[in-house]
VOBA-1610 file (N, C-alpha, C; in pm, whole numbers, padded with zeros to 5 digits, always signed):
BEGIN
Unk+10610-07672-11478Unk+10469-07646-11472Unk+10417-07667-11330Unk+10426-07805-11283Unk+10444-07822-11153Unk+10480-07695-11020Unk+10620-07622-11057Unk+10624-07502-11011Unk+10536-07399-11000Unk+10530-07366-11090Unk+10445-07264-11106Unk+10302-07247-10987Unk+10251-07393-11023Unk+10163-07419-10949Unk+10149-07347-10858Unk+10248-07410-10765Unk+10269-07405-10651Unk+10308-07276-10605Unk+10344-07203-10673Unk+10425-07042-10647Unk+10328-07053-10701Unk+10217-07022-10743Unk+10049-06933-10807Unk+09969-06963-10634Unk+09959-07113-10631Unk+09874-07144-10475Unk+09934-07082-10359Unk+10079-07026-10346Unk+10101-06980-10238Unk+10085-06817-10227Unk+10074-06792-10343Unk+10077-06641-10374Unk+09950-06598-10299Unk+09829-06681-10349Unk+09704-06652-10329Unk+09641-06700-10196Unk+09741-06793-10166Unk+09708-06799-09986Unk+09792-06701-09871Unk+09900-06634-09977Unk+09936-06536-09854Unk+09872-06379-09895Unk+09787-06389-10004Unk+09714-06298-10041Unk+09546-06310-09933Unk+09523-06429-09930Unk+09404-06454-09832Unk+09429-06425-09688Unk+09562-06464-09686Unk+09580-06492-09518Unk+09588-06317-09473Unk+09643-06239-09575Unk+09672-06108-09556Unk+09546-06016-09532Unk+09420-06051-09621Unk+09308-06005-09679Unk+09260-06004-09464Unk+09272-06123-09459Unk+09173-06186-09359Unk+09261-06103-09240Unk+09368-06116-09204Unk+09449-06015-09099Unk+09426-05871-09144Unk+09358-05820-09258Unk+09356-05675-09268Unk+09222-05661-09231Unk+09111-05731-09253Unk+08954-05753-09228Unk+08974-05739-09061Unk+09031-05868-08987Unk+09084-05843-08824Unk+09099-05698-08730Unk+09205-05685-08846Unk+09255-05604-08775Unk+09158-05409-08790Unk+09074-05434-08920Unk+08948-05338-08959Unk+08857-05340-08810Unk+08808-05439-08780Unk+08733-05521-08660Unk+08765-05445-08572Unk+08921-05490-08513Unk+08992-05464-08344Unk+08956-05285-08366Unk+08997-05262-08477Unk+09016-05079-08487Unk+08866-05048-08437Unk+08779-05068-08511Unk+08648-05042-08507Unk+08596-05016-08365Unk+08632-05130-08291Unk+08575-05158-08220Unk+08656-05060-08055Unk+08784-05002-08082Unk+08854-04977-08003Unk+08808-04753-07982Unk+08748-04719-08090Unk+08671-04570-08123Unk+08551-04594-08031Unk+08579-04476-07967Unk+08471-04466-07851Unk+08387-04352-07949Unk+08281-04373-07882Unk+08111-04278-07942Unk+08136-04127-07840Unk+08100-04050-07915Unk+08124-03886-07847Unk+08035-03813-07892Unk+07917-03723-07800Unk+07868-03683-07836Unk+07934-03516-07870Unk+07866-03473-07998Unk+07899-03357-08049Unk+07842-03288-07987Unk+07949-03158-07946Unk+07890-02992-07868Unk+07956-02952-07938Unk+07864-02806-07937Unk+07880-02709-07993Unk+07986-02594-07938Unk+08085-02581-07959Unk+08223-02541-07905Unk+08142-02376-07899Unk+08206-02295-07722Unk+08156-02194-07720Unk+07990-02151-07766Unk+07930-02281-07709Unk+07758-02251-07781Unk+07722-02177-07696Unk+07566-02115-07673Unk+07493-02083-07574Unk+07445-02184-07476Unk+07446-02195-07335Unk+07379-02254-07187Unk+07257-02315-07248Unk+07264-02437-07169Unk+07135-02469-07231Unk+07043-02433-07133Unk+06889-02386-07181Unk+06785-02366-07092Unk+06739-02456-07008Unk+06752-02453-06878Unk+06689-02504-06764Unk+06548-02434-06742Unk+06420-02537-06761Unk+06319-02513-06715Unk+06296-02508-06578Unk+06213-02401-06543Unk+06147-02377-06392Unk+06101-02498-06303Unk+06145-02502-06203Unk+06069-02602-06152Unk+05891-02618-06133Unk+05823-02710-06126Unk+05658-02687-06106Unk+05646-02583-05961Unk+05528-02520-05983Unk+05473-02511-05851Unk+05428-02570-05739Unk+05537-02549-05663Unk+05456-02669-05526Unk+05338-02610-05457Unk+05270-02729-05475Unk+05074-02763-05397Unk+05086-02765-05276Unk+05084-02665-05169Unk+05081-02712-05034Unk+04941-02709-04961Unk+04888-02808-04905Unk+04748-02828-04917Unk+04749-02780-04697Unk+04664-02739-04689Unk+04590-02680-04560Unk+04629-02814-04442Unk+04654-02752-04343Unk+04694-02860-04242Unk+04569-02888-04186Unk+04493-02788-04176Unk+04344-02775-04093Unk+04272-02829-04232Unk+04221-02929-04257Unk+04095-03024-04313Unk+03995-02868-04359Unk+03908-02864-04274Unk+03818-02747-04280Unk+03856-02629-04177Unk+03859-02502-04219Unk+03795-02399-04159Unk+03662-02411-04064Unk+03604-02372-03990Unk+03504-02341-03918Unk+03422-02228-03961Unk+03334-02195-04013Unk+03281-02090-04041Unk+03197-01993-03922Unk+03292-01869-03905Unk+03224-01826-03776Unk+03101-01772-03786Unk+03045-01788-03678Unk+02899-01794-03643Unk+02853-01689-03670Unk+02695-01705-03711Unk+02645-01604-03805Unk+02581-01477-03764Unk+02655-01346-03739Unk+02612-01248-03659Unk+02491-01167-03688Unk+02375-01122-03606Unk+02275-01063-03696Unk+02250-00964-03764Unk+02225-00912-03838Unk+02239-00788-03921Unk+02204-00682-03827Unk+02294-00611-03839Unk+02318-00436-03799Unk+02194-00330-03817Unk+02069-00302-03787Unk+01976-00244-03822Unk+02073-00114-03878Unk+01998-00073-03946Unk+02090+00053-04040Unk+01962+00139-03906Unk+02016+00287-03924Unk+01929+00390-03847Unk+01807+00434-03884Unk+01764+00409-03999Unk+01639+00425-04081Unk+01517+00322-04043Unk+01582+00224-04016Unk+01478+00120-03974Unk+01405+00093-03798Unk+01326+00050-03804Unk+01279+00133-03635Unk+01368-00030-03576Unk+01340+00027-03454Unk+01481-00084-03396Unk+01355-00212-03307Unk+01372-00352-03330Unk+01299-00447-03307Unk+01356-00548-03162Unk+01269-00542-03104Unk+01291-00631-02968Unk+01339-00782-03015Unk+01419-00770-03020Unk+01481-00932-02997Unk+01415-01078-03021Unk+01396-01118-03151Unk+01289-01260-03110Unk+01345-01368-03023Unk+01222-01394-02931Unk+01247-01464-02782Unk+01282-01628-02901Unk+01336-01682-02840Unk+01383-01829-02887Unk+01255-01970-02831Unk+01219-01995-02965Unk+01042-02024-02966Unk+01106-02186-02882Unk+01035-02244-02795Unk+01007-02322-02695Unk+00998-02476-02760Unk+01089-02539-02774Unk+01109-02696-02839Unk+00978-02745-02845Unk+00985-02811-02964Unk+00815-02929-02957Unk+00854-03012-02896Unk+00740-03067-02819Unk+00709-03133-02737Unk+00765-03282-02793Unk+00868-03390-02764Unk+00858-03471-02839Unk+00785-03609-02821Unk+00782-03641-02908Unk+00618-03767-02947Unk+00680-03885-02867Unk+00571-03956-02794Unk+00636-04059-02731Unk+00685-04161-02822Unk+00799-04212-02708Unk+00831-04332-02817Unk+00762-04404-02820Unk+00838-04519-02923Unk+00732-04655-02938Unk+00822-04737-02957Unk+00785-04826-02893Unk+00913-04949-02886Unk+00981-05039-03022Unk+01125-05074-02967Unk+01208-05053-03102Unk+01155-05203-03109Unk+01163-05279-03250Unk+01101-05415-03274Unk+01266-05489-03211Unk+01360-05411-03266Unk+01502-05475-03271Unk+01582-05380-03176Unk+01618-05436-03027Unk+01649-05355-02936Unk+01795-05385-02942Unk+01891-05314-02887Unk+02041-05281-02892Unk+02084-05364-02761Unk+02204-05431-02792Unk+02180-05548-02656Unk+02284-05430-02552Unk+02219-05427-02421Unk+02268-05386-02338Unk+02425-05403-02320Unk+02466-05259-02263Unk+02587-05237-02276Unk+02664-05301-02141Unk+02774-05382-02138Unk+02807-05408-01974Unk+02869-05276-01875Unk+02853-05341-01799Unk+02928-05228-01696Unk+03002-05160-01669Unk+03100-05043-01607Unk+03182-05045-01641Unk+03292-05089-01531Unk+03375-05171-01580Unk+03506-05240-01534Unk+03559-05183-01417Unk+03567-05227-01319Unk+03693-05124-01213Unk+03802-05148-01210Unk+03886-05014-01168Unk+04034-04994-01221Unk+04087-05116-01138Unk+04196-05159-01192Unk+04266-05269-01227Unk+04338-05243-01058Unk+04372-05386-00993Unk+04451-05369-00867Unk+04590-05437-00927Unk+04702-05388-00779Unk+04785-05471-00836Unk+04788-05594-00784Unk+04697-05691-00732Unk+04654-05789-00652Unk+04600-05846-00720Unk+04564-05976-00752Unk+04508-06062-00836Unk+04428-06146-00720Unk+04271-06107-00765Unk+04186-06191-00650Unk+04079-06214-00680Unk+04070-06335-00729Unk+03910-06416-00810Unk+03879-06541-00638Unk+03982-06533-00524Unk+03877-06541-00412Unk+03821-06489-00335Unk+03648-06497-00304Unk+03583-06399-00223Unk+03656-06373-00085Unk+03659-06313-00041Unk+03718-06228+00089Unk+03695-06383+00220Unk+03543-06400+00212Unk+03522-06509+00321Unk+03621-06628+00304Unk+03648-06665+00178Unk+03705-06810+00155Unk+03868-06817+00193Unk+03894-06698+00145Unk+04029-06685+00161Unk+04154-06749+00220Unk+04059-06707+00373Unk+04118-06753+00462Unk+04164-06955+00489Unk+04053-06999+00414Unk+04023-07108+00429Unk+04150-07182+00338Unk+04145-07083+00208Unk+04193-07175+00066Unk+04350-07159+00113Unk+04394-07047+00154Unk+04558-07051+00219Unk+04551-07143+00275Unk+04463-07187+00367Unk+04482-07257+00478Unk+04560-07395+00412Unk+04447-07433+00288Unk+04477-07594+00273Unk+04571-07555+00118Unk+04613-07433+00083Unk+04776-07425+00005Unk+04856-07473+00078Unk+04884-07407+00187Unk+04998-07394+00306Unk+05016-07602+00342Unk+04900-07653+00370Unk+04911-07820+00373Unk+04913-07852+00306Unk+04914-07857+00171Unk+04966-07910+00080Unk+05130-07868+00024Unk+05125-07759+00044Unk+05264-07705+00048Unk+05389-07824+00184Unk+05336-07824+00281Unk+05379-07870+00422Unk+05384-08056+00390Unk+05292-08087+00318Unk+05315-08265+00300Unk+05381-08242+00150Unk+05426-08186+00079Unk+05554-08182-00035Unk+05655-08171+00044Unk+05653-08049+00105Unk+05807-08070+00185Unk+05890-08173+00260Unk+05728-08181+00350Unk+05778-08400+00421Unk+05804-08480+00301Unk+05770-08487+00222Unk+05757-08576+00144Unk+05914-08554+00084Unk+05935-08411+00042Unk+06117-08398+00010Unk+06200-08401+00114Unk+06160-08421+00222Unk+06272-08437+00340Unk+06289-08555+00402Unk+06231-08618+00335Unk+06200-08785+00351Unk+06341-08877+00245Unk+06376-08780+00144Unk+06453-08838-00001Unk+06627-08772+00010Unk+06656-08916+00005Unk+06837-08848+00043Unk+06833-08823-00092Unk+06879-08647-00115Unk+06921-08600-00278Unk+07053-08709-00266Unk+07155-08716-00241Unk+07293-08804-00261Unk+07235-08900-00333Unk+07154-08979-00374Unk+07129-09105-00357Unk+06991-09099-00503Unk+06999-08966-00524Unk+06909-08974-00664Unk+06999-08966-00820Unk+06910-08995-00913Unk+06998-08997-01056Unk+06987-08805-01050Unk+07078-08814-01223Unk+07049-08658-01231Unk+06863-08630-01260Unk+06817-08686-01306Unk+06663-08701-01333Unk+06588-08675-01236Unk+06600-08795-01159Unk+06540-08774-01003Unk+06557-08615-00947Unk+06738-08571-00931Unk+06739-08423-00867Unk+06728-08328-00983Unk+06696-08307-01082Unk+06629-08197-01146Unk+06448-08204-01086Unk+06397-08301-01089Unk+06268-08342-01039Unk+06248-08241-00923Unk+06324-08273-00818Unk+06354-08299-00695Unk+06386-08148-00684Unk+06471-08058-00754Unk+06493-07944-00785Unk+06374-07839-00798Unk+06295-07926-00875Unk+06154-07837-00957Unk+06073-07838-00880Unk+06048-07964-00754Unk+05929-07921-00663Unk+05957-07830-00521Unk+06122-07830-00556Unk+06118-07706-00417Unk+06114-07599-00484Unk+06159-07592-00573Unk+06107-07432-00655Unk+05957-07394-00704Unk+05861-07540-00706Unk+05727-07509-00735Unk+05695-07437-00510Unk+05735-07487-00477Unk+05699-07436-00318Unk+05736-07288-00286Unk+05854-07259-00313Unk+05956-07120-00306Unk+05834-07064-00380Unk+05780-07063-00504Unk+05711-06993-00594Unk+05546-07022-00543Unk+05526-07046-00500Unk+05402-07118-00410Unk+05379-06977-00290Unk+05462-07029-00196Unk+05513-06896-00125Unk+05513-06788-00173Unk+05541-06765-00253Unk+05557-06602-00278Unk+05436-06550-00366Unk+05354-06670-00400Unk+05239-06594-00502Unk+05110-06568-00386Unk+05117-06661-00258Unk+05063-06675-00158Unk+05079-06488-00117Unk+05205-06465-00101Unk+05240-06320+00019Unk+05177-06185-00111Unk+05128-06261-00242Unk+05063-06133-00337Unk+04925-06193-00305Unk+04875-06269-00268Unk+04739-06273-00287Unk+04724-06348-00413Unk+04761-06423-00441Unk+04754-06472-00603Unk+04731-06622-00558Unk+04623-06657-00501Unk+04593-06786-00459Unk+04536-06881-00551Unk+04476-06868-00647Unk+04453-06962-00817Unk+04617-07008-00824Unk+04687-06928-00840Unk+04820-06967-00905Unk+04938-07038-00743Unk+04913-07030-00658Unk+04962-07058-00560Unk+04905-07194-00531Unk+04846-07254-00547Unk+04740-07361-00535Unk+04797-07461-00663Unk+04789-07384-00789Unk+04864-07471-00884Unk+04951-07523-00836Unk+05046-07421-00822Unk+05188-07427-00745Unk+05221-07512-00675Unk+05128-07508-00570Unk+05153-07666-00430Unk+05103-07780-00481Unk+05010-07808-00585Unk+04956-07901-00592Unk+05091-07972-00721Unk+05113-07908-00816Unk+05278-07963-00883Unk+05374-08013-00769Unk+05400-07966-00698Unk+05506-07954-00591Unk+05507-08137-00504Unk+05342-08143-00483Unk+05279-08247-00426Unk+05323-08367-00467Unk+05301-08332-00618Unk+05268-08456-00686Unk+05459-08541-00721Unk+05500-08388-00839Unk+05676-08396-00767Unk+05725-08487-00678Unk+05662-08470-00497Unk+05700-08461-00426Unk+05704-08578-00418Unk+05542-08680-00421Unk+05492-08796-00430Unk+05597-08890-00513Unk+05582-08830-00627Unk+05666-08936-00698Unk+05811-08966-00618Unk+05832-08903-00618Unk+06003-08929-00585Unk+05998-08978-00465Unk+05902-08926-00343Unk+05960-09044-00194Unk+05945-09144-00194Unk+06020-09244-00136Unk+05991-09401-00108Unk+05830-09437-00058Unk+05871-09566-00058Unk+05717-09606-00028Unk+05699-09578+00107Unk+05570-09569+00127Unk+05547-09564+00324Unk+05525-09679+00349
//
């Protein structure tokens, strides 16, 4: 009896196990059929619609409407002297605006390639005292053994002969605002770094 059992329970688990590998393997199939769409073997082309009409819109905004010529007397009509072009009205004086338009400035003159916000008279003067101030930086760097500075000191020391070099040369454009900067950095540069007097 016992037997039996057992040959009945195995029957029905290799009946399940089979069921369930045939269900699987239903699945893998299923899933392995690709989708195709149906044509009609030897059908007719399919119709391609027209494309729209293309809108091509005027490059010119408006036309101009040409000017309006005067009518052609036909020969029947007696022929008329020309009307003279009647004489502008007189126009009404003004009267003052309550809210006036603020005056317009001047106009600008063309640009030099010279940069010069000093008047002509001074000129002479303001080089004068660049150039000495330029001249006591230099004493003042020829006074300082570079050998004998840190790297700090000669980058310093570096920057106020190049504020002078650049001093100089804004001087030979006329660029005396910025030449003046120039010597007066150079100065100070210069100051710091010489010994005491």
């Amino acid at each position: 009896m016992h037997r039996c059992t057992n040959a009945r329970t195995r029957r029905r688990r290799r009946a399940i196990g089979a069921l369930v590998h045939l269900c699987v393997c239903a699945l893998l199939a299923s899933g392995c059929v690709r989708a195709r769409a149906k044509t009609l073997p030897n059908g007719p082309p399919l119709d391609v619609p027209a494309p729209p009409p293309r809108i091509v819109l005027p490059v010119e905004a408006a036309a101009e409407a040409p000017a309006a010529q005067p009518p052609v007397p036909s020969p029947e009509e007696p022929r008329r002297a020309p009307a003279r072009p009647r004489p502008a009205p007189a126009a009404p004086a003004e009267t003052p605006r309550v809210a006036e338009e603020p005056p317009r400035p001047a106009a600008t003159p063309p640009a030099t390639t010279t940069l010069q916000t000093t008047p002509a008279a001074e000129q002479g003067e303001v080089e004068r005292s660049i150039r000495a101030t330029m001249t006591r930086a230099s004493a003042d760097l020829n006074r300082i053994d570079y050998r004998a500075l840190n790297k700090d000191a000669r980058t310093q020391y570096d920057t106020a002969k190049r504020f002078i070099q650049q001093a100089e040369d804004a001087i030979r454009m006329k660029n005396l605002p910025f030449a003046k900067n120039l010597a007066d950095k150079a100065a100070v540069l210069a100051a710091q770094l010489s010994p005491s007097k």
